[in-house]
N, C-alpha and C positions, 0 to 999 in steps of 0.2 A: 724875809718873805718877799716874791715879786709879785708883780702886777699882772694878773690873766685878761685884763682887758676889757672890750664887749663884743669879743666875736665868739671867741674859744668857748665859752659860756662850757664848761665841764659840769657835771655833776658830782654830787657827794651825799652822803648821811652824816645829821648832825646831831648833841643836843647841845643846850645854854646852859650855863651854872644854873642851881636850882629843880632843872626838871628833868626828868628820864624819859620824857615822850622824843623819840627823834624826828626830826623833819628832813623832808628832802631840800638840798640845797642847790643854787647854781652861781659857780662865782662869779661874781663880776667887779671888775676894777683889782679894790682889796675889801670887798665885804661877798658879803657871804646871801643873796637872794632866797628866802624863806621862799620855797615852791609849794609847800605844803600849804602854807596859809597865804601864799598868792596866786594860786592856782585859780580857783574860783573866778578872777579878774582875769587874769593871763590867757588858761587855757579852759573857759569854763566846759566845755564838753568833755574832757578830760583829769578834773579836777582828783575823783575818786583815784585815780592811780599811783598820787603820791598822797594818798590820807595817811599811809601807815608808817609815812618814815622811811623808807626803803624801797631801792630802784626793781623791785623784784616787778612787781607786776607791769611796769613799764616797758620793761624788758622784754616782758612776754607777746608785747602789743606787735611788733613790727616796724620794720621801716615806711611805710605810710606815716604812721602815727608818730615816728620819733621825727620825721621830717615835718609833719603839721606843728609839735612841740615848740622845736627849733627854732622854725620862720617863727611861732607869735614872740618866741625867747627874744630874736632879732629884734624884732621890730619894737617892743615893748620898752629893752635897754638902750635902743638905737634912736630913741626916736624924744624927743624933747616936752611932746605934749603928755608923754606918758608919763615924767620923772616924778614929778608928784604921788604918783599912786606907784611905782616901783620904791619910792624913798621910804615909805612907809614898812616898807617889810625888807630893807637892809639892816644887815647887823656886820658890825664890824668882825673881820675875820681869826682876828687874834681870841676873840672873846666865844670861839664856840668848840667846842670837842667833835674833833671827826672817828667817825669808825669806818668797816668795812660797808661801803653801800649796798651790798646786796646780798641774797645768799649763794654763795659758792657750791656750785655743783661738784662736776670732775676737774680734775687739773689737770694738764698735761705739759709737758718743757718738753721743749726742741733742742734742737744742734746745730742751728740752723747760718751759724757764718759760718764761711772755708775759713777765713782769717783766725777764726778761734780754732777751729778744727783742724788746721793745718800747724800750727803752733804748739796743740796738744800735743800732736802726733809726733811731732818733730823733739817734744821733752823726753816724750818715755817711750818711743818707739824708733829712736835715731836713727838706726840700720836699716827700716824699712819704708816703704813710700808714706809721707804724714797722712793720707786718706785713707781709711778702710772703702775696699772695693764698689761697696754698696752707698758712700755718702754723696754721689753726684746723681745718682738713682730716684733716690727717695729722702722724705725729707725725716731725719732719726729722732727717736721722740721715746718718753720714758713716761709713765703715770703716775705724778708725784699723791702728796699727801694737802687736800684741801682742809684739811682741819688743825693746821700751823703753817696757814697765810694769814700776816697779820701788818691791820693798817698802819702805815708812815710812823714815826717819831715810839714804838713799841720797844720794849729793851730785847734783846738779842742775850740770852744764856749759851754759853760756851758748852758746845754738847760733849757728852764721853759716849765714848766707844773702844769696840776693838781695836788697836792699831800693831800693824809688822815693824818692831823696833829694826834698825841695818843688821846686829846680827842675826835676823830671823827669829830674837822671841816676841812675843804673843802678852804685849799688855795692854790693859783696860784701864781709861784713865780720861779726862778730860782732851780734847783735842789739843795736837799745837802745832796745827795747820791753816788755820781757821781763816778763810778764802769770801771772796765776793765775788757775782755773777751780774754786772750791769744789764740788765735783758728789757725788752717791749714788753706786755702784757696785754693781750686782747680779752674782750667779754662779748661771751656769745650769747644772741638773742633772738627773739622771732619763735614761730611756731616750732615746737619739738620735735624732732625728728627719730621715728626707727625704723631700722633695715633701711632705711632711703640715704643713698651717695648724695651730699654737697659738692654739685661742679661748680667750678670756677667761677661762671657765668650767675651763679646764684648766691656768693659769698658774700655781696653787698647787703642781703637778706638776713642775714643771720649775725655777721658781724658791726657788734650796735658801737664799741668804743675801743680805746686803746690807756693805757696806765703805764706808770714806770715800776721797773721789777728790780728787788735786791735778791736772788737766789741763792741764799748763804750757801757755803758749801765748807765741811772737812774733809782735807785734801786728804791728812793720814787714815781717816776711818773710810773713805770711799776707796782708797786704792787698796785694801785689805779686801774689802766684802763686795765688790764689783763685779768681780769674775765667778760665776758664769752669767749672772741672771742680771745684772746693772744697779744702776745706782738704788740705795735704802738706805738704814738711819745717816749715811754723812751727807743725805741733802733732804730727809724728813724733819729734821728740826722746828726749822725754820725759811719762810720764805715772805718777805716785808711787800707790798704795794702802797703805790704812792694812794692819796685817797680820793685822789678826783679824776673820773672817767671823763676824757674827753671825747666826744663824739666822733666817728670815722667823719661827720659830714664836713667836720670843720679843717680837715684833710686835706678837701681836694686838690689844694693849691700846691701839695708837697706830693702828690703821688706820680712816681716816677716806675722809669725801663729798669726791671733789676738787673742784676750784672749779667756779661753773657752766658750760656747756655753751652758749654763742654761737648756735653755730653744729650743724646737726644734722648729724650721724658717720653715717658707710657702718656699714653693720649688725655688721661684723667688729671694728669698735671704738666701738660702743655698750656704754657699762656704763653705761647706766642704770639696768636691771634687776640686774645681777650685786654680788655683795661687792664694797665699797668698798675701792681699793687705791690711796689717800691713804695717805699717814704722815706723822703728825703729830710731826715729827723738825726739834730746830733745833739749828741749827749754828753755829758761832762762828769767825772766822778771826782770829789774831794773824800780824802783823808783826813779828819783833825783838823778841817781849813785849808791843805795843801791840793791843790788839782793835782792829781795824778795821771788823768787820763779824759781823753774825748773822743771816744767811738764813734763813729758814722754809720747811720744804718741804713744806708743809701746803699754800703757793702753787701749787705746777706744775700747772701746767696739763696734762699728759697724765702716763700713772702706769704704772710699772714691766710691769704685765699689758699695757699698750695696744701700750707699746713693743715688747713681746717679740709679742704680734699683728700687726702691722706688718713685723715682721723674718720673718719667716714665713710670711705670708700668699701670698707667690709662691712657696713652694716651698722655700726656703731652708731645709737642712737646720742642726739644733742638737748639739751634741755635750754630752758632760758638762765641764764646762768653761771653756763659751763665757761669755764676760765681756760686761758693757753698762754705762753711763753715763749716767746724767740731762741731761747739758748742765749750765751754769753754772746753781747757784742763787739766784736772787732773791727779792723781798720787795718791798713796793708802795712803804718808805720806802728815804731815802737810804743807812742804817744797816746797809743787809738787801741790798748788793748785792755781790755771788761772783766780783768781777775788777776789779784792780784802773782796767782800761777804764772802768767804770760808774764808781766812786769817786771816781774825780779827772777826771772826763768829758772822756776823752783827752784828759787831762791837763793840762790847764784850770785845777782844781783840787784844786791836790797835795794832799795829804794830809799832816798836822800826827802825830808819832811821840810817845811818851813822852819818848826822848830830844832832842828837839828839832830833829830831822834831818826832812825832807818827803819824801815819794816822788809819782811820778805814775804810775813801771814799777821796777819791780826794779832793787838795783845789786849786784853782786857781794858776797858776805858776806851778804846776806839771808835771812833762816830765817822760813820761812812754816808755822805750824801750822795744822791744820784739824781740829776735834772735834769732837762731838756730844752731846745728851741727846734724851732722850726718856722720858713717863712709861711706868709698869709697873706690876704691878698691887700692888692697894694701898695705892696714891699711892706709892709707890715711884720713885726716878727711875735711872734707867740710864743709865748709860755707853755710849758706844756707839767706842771710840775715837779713834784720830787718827791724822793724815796727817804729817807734817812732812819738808822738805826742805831744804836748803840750798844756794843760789846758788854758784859757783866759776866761775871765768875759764875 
C-alpha cells in the first residue's frame, strides 16, 4: 500500500468491520478521512452531501462546489492547528472495506492510443495500413456494460464463450485468451445534460475525477463475435476500477500538449486553441509481482475533453455519474504496452515472470496490478492509486 499524501486527497466509499452504513472517505497520508462524520467541521455548508456514504450527490453539485470541498480538504489536512480535530476522524486504511463510490450510469471505452491502435492493427491486419481510415478523425468508442465494473481487489471469473478454434470449428467453453486493458477512467459530473453538445471549453465542468481502469478482455471470444457490430460478451464480463477518484483539480500540474495533430479535426474537437487536456500520468502494470509494463499517457492520442465531445456531440444526454475510459494504454516502446495482446504479440512472445513461469494470456491464479504516479507541485510526486484483480476458474 503507498502513501497518497495531503494534496491528492482522492475520494472513496467505505464501511468499518461491524457496520453496513458507508461513509464517504478522503485519503490522506495512509488513513482513510471519515467525510461523512467530518464534514459537519470541514465543510459545514455542505455537510448533507456525503450523509449517505456515497459520492452520488456531490457529483451532482458542480465544480464551484467540488472546488470549495477541495480548498477546505487543503487547508484543514495542511494545516497544523487543524490536526487535532482531523485526528479524530482518521482511521487507518488497511482497516476499512472500499466499494464503488458512486452509482455508475453509462459507460463507455475508447480507443483512444495510436500506439495501442497501431499495434492491433499491425497483429491481425499485417497487409494493410495498422489505422482504420476513420481513427485520426474521431475519437472510437463502444458502450460497455455498467453493471460488471467492479471495485479494486474483486475476483475476476474466467468468462466462456463462443470461440473460432484454427480449424474453423465453433466451441463454447471457458476462455484461454484471457487479456488486460491498462486504461484512465474518468467520472462525469455536474448538471445533466440532454440534446445539449459538451465543447471543449466546458469539459472542466462536467469532468469531476479520474481512476485507474483494468478492462479485462477475452481475446478468443471477442475476435469470433466482433464482426459486424464490436465488442460483447469478451469485454462484458468484467471491468475492475481502482476505488479512489482522484480529483481533475489535483491535476493541474500534469496537464500537458497532447501529441501532434496528423490529421485536421472537425471544429467540435479542435483543441488547438483550448487548455491542454494531456496528462502526463504513467503507469506501471505488475503481473504476479513481476512489472511487465509502464505505459505513458502523455502518448494518447485523443484526451479525456475530446472524448466527452464526441459522446455528446449528437445529443446524447450525461448524467452525474456517467463513467468513460481511455482504451488500452500504450507507449511507442515494447516496455510501454497496456495488454498483454501487445507484449507477447499474440502470443508469439511470451513473456519471461520473476518466477520463472511465461505467459502470453492469463492463467487462473493470476493477480494483475495497475498503478500510477504523476508529478505535483513542488516536485512532489503522487500517487494516484491502483487496480488489482485476480483470476479464478
Amino acid at each position: 500500500m503507498s502513501d497518497f499524501g495531503r494534496f491528492t486527497l482522492p475520494y472513496g466509499s467505505f464501511t468499518v468491520p461491524g457496520e453496513r452504513r458507508r461513509r464517504v472517505g478522503v485519503a490522506v497520508d495512509e488513513h482513510v478521512l471519515d467525510l461523512t462524520s467530518a464534514a459537519a467541521v470541514v465543510v459545514p455548508r455542505h455537510a448533507e452531501l456525503f450523509a449517505r456514504g456515497t459520492l452520488d450527490a456531490f457529483l451532482a453539485t458542480g465544480p464551484e462546489t467540488w472546488h470549495h470541498v477541495r480548498e477546505a480538504l487543503l487547508e484543514w489536512v495542511g494545516d497544523d492547528t487543524h490536526q487535532h480535530v482531523v485526528e479524530k476522524h482518521l482511521i487507518d486504511r488497511e482497516q476499512v472495506q472500499l466499494a464503488v463510490p458512486f452509482t455508475i450510469g453509462d459507460y463507455v471505452d475508447f480507443y483512444a492510443s495510436e500506439q495501442h491502435a497501431s499495434n492491433v492493427g499491425r497483429i491481425f491486419r499485417p497487409d494493410s495500413e495498422p489505422l482504420t481510415p476513420n481513427w485520426k478523425h474521431l475519437p472510437i468508442g463502444y458502450h460497455g456494460r455498467s453493471g460488471t465494473i467492479f471495485e479494486s481487489g474483486t475476483a475476476i471469473r474466467r468468462p466462456h464463450g463462443q470461440r473460432r478454434e484454427a480449424g474453423g470449428a465453433i466451441e463454447f467453453g471457458p476462455s484461454t485468451r484471457l487479456d488486460i486493458e491498462a486504461e484512465v477512467g474518468f467520472v462525469v459530473g455536474g448538471k445533466p445534460t440532454v440534446g445539449q453538445a459538451i465543447g471543449l471549453d466546458d469539459a472542466d465542468r462536467h469532468l469531476f475525477g479520474m481512476c485507474l481502469v483494468n478492462d479485462w478482455s477475452a481475446r478468443d471470444i471477442q475476435a469470433w463475435e466482433y464482426v459486424p457490430l464490436g465488442p460483447f460478451l469478451g469485454k462484458s464480463f468484467a471491468t475492475s476500477m481502482s476505488s479512489w477518484i482522484v480529483p481533475i483539480q489535483a491535476l493541474e500540474a500534469v496537464r500537458v500538449p497532447p501529441p501532434p495533430r496528423t490529421h485536421a479535426l472537425t471544429a467540435y474537437l479542435d483543441d488547438s486553441d483550448t487548455d491542454p487536456w494531456g496528462l502526463d500520468i504513467q503507469l506501471q502494470v505488475s503481473l504476479n509481482g513481476t512489472t511487465i509494463s509502464r505505459p505513458p499517457f502523455n502518448t494518447m492520442y485523443w484526451t479525456a475533453a475530446q472524448m466527452l465531445a464526441h459522446m455528446t456531440v449528437n445529443g446524447a444526454g450525461t448524467r452525474p455519474g456517467d463513467f468513460f475510459a481511455s482504451g488500452t494504454v500504450s507507449g511507442n516502446g515494447p516496455t510501454e504496452r497496456g495488454s498483454l495482446l501487445e507484449l507477447s504479440w499474440n502470443g508469439q512472445e511470451p513473456l519471461s515472470l520473476d518466477d520463472g513461469s511465461t505467459r502470453a494470456f492469463l492463467l487462473d491464479g493470476d493477480t494483475v496490478t495497475i498503478d500510477a504516479v504523476a508529478a505535483g507541485p513542488d516536485g512532489r510526486r503522487l500517487w494516484l492509486g491502483e487496480v488489482t484483480g485476480t483470476v479464478t476458474a
